[in-house]
C-alpha positions as CSV (number, residue, x, y, z in Angstrom):
1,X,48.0,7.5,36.9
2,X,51.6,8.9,36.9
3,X,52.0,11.5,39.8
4,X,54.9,14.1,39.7
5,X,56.1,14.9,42.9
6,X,58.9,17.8,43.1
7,X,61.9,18.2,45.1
8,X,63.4,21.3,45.8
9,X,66.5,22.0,47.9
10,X,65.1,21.6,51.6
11,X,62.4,19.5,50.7
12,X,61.3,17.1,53.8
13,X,57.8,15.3,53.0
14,X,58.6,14.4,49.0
15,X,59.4,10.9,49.9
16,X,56.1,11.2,51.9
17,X,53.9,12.4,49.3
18,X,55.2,9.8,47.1
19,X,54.4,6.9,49.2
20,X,51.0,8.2,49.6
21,X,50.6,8.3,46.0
22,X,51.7,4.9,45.8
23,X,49.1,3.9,48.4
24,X,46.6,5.5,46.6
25,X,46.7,3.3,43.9
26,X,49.0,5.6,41.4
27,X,53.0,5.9,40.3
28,X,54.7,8.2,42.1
29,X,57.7,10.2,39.5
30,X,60.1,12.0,41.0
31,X,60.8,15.3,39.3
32,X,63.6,17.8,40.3
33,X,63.1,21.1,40.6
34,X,66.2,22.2,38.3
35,X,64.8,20.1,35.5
36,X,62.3,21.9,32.6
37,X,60.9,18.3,31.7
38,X,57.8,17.0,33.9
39,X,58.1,13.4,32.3
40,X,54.7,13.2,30.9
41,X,52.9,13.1,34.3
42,X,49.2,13.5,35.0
43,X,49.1,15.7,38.3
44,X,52.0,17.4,40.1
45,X,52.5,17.4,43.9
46,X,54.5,20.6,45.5
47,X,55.3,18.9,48.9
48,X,56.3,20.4,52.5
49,X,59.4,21.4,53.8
50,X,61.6,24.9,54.0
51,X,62.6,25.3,50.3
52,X,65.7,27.2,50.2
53,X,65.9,27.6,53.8
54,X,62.8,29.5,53.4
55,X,64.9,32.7,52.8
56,X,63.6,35.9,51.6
57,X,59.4,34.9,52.2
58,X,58.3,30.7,52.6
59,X,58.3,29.6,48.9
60,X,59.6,32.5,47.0
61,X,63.0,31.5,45.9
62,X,61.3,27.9,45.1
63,X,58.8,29.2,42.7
64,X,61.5,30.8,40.6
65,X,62.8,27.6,40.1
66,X,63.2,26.2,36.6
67,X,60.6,23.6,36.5
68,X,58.1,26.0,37.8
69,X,58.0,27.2,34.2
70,X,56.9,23.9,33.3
71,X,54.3,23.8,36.5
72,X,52.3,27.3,35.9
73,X,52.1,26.1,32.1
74,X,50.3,22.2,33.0
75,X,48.2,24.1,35.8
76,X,46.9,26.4,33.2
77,X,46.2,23.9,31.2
78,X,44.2,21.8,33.5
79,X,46.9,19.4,34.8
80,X,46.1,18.9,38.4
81,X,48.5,20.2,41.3
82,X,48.5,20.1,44.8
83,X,50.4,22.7,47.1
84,X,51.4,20.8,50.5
85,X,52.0,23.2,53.4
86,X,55.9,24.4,51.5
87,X,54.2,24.0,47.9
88,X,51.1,25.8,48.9
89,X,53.5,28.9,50.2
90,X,54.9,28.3,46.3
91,X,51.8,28.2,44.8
92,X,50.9,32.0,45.8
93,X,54.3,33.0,45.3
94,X,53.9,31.5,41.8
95,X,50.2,33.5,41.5
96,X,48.2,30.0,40.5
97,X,46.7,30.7,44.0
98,X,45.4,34.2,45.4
99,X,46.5,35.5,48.8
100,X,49.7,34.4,51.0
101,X,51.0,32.8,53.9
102,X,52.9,34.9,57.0
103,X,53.9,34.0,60.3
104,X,52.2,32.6,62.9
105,X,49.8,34.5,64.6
106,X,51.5,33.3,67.8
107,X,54.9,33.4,66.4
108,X,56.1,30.0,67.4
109,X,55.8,26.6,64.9
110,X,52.9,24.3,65.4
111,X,52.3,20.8,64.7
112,X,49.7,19.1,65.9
113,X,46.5,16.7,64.2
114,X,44.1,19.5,62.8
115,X,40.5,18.6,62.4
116,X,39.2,20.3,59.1
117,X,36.0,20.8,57.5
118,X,35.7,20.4,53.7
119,X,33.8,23.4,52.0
120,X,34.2,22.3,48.4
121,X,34.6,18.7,47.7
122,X,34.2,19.3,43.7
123,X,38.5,19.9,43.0
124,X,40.3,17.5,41.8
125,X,41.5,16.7,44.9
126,X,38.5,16.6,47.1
127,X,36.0,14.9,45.2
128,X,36.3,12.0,46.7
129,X,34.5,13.8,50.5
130,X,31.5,15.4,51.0
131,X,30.8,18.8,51.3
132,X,30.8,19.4,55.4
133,X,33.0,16.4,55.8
134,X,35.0,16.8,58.7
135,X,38.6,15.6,58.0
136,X,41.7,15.1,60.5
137,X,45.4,15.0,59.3
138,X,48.5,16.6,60.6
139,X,49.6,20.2,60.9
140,X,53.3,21.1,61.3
141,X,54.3,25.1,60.2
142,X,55.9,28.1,61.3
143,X,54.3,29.9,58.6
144,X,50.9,29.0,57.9
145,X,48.9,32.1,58.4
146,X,46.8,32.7,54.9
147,X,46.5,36.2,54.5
148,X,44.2,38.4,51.6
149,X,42.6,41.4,51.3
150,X,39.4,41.5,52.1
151,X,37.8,41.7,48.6
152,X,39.8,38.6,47.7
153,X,38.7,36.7,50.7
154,X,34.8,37.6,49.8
155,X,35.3,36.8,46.1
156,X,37.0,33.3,47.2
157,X,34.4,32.5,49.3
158,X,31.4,34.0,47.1
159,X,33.2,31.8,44.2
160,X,33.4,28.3,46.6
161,X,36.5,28.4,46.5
162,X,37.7,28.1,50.4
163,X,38.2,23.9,50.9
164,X,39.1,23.9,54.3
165,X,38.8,25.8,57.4
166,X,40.1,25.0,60.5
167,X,37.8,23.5,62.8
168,X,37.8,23.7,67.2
169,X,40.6,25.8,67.1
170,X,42.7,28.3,64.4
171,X,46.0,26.9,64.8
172,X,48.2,29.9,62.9
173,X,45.8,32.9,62.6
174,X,44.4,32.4,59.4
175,X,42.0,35.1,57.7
176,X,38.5,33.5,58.2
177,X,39.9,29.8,59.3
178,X,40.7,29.3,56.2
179,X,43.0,26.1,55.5
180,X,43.0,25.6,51.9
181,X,41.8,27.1,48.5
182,X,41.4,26.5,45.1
183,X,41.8,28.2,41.6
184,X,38.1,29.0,39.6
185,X,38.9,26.1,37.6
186,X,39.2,23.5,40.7
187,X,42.2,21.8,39.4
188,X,45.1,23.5,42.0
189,X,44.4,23.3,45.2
190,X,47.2,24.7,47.8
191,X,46.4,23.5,51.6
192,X,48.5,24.4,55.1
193,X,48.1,20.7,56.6
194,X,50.0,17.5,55.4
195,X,47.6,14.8,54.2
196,X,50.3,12.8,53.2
197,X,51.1,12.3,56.5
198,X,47.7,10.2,57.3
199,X,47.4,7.7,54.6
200,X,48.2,4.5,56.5
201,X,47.2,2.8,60.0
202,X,49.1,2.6,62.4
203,X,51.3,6.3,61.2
204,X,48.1,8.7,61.3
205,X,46.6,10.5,63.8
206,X,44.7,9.0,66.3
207,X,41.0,8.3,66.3
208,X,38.3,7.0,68.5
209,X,39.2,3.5,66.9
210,X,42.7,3.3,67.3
211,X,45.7,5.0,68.2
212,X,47.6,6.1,65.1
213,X,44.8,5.3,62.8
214,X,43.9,7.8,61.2
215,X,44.2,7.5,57.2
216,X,41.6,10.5,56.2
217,X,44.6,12.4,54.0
218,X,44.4,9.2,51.4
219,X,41.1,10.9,50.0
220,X,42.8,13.3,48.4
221,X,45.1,11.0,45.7
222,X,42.3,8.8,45.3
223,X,39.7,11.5,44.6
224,X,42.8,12.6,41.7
225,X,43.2,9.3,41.1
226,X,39.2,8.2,40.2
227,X,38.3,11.6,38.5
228,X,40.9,10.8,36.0
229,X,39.8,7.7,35.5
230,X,36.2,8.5,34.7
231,X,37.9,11.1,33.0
232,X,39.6,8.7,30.8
């Protein structure tokens, strides 16, 4: 499976997301953000980083970007996408997600390994856990605070469409703990933590088995990975 990862100007985790890709079992392709052609990819990654310095509001400037033409198009037409931290801000600027992200509750950046619990574990890339999984993989943002009005925030959550809350602790003052969402049609999901930063021992978080250990971010390019396989 050929996995499109994008980098925008300020970019910091696409080399990241690309390994993890790799480790999953798929090609990483590097796409650039000024470019209108997406190289016949199956699934598009929007990593983490400050795109454009994060002027103006987190991802705004970013999801204006050429290729983002390209991006809403393929995620409209089932093409799966994930939105990393940076590329989940995009995503909602972009309107494939609902809500937004704002500052900090606390006003300072955080980054810290965030235990998460999976709500919806039918997306594209979250089939491979089970619904009430808990998950943990790093956290790292200045602006991670999901934000919606209350009758979106019922209708996501009457619809299943919350994937992760925050678990033990809210680290940015998200609206209900949330962590991560998803479109109706499960293929785009946008999260606040950085699974691509816990795909390999020995450069994860720590668990009770090791320090470092932790490789529980790897489920989400296998789980894109298998479903397109049976898929296939």
């Amino acid at each position: 499976m050929r996995i499109g990862v994008i980098t925008f100007p300020g970019s910091l985790d696409d080399r990241d997301a690309q390994r993890a890709v790799r480790l999953a079992g798929g090609e990483p392709v590097a796409l650039w953000h000024g470019s209108h052609d997406l190289e016949g990819v199956d699934a598009l990654i929007l990593p983490g980083g400050f795109s454009y310095g994060d002027y103006l509001r987190c991802g705004a400037i970013a999801s204006l970007s050429p290729i983002m033409t390209e991006v809403v198009d393929a995620a409209n037409r089932g093409m799966p996408v994930l939105g990393i931290c940076n590329g989940f801000q995009m995503l909602t600027e972009a309107h494939l997600l609902e809500g937004g992200l704002i500052r900090n509750d606390h006003g300072t950046f955080i980054c810290r390994d965030q235990v998460l619990r999976v709500d919806n574990a039918t997306t594209d890339w979250t089939s491979g856990f089970e619904a009430g999984q808990q998950i943990t993989i790093p956290l790292k943002n200045g602006e991670g605070g999901f934000i919606a009005s209350d009758e979106t925030l019922d209708r996501l959550e009457g619809e299943g469409r919350v994937v992760f809350r925050y678990v033990d602790v809210n680290p940015n003052g998200s609206l209900r703990d949330i962590a991560g969402i998803t479109n109706e049609r499960g293929n785009v999901v946008g999260l606040m933590p950085h699974p691509e930063h816990a795909v390999e021992p020995g450069f994860g978080p720590d668990t009770p088995a090791a320090m470092r250990s932790g490789v529980d971010g790897l489920g989400f390019f296998t789980s894109v990975i298998r479903r397109s396989l049976v898929e296939a």
